[in-house]
N, C-alpha and C positions, 0 to 999 in steps of 0.2 A: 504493500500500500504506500502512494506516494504522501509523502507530508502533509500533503494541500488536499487531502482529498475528504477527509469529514469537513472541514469548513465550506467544502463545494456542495456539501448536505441541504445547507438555506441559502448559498450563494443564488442568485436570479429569485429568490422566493419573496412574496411580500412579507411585512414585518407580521402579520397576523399569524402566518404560518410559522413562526419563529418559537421553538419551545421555549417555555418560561426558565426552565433549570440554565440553559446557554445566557439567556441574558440576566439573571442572575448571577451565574457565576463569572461571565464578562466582567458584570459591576464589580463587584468582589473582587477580582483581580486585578483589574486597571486599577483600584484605589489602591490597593497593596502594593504598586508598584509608581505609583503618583509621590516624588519628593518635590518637597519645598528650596530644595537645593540643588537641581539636577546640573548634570555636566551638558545632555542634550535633552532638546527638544524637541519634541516629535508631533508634526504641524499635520493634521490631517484635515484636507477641504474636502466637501464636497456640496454637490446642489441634485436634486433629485436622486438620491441615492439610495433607497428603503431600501430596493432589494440588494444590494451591495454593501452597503454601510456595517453591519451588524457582522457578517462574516470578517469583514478590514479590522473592525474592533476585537473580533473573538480572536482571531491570531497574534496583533497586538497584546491582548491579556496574559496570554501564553509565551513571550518574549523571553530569552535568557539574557541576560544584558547582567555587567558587573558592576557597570556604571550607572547613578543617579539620572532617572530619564522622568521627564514631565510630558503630557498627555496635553494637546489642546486642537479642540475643535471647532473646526469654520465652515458652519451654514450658508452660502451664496442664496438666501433666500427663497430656500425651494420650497416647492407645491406641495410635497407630499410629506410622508413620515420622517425625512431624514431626522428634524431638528426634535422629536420626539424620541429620535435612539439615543441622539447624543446627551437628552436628559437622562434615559432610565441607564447608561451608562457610568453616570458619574463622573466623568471628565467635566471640564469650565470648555462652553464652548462660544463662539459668537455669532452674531447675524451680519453677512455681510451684505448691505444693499444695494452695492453697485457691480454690475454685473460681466465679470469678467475671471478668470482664473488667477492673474495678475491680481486685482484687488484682491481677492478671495487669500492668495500664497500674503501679500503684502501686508491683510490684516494679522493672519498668525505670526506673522515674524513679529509685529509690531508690538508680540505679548510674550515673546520668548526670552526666558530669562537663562537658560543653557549657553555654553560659551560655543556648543554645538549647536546647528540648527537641519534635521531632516524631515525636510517639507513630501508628504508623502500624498497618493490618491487612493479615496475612499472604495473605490471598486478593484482594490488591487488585495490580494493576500502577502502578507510577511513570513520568510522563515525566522524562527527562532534566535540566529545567533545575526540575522540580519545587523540588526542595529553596532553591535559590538563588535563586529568586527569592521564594518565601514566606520565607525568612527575612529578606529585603533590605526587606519589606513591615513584618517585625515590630521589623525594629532604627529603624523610624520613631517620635518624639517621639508619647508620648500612647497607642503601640497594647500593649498585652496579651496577645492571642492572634492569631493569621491560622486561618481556615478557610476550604478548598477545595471544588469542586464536585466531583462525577463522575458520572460515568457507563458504565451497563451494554456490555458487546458482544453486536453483536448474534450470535444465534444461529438455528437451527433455529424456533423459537417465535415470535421477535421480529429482523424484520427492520429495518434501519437507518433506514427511513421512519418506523415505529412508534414507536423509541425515541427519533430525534428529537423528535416529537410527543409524546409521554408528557414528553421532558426540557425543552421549552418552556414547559409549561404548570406543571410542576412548578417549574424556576428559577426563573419568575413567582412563585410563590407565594413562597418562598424571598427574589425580591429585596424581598417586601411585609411576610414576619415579621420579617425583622432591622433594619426600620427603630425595630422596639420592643422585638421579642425574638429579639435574636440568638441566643442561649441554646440555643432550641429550634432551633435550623438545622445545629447544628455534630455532624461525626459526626465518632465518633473514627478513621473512615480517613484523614481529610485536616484535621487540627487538631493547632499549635504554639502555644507561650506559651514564657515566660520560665520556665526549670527554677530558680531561687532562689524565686519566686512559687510552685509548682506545688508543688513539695516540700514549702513552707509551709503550703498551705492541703490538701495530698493526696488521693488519691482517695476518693470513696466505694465504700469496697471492699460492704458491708454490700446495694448494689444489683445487681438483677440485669439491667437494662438502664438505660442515661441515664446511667452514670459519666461520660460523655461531654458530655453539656448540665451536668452538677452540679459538673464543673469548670468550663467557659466560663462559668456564672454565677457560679463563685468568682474567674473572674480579672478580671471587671468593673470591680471596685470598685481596682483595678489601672490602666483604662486601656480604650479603645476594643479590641472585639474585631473585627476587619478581615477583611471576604471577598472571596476576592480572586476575581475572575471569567475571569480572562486563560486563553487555553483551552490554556496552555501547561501551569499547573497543573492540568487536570482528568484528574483519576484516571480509574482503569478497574479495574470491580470485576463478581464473579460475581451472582448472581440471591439469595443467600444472604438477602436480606432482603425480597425478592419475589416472596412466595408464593402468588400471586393466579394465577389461568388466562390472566388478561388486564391487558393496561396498563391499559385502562379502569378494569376493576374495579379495577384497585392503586391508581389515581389517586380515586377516588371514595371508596375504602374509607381514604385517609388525609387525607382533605379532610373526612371525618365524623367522624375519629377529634381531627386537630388545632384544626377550626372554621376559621369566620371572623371571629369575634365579639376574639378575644384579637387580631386584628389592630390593634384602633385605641386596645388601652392595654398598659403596660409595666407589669410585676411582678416584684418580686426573691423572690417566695416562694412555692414550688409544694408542694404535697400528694403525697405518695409515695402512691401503690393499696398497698394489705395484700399484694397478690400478687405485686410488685416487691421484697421483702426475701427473701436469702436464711433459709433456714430454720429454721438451726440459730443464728440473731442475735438 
């Protein structure tokens, strides 16, 4: 049995169908592990999240860490039950009203008191030694940020043969961009830096996708940005960003999208598309 596979139990399930004993013992656990002194901070957003949310927290609860970690929670104001799990939860969590992932990342930082900060997404599961050792990676001389890999479960559409395949080919890619542009590799499910740097330079709230690369390239000039590949760290996240009928096509369609050409030089300044700003900015 894979790690992630009882939290796939209520994973896509709405919060009703959620045993009581799970979100119970969530609570219980996340408190037990909630200090007033943490070394990191572990920033979870999300906005319409019912069916997602409660599994992100149950693995969360479960966490091996040796280090003092704090819990906090950010509602982008969504429709459904998120902001109800994150009460019976027990975490301090907030509402954020303006609506962007960027506001949403830039409100949790704004209340992180860890010298560490890992801004993570609600529909994604954690392994256990996740936390502790990406931060063990970023209290090294010289690094700035740590980013993780992940990967999909499989399902009904995509079985374990395919997605391994899709994830080979794509890591490949990945271990080729960040040798000049790290930048582009780091997704904010699985990326930490230093919260006194991060608060400093802050989110690009004003985007509606890439807060995520617009910070990794703010923390550059900081200090080496570190991936770490150890498959102890690799997440586990829903289909949410792969919208394709096929891996094929998902793999093809972001291979045209990102190029190969930007692979064999380094650039610290990218062009925002007109249709990547929110609206009313």
């Amino acid at each position: 049995m894979d790690w992630y596979e009882k939290y796939l139990s209520i994973y896509e399930k709405p919060f009703s169908e959620v045993p009581q004993e799970i979100i119970d013992k969530t609570h219980e656990q996340l408190t037990a592990l909630q200090s007033d002194d943490p070394l990191i901070s572990i920033i979870i957003v999300a906005y319409n999240e019912e069916k997602h949310l409660q599994a992100c927290l149950w693995s969360l609860s479960e966490i091996k860490c040796k280090y003092p970690v704090e819990f906090i929670g950010v509602d982008n104001e969504s429709k459904d039950r998120t902001a109800e799990i994150y009460q019976k939860s027990g975490i301090p969590y907030y509402t954020e009203h303006q609506h962007t992932c960027g506001y949403a990342r830039q409100c949790g930082l704004n209340q992180a008191k860890g010298r560490y900060t890992m801004c993570i997404d609600s529909d994604t599961i954690y392994p256990p030694y996740y936390f502790e050792i990406m931060v063990e990676h970023l209290m090294k001389s010289g690094i700035s940020a740590v980013a993780a890999m992940w990967s999909f479960y499989p399902d009904d559409k995509h079985s374990k043969l395919q997605l391994k395949m899709y994830e080979f080919f794509r890591d490949l890619y990945i271990r080729l961009q960040i040798i000049n542009r790290p930048e582009l590799s780091v997704r904010g499910l699985a990326f930490g830096y230093e919260t006194a740097n991060a608060q400093k330079e802050g989110y690009r709230v004003e985007l509606l996708r890439g807060e995520d690369g617009s910070m990794a390239l703010a923390m550059k000039k900081y200090g080496k940005i570190k991936f770490v590949f150890d498959r102890r760290c690799r997440v586990i996240t829903g289909y949410g960003s792969l919208k394709e009928s096929s891996l094929l096509k998902a793999m093809w369609n972001r291979l045209k999208f990102y190029g190969i050409s930007k692979l064999f030089y380094k650039t610290d300044h990218y062009e925002d598309a007109e249709d990547n700003f929110l609206k009313n900015k």
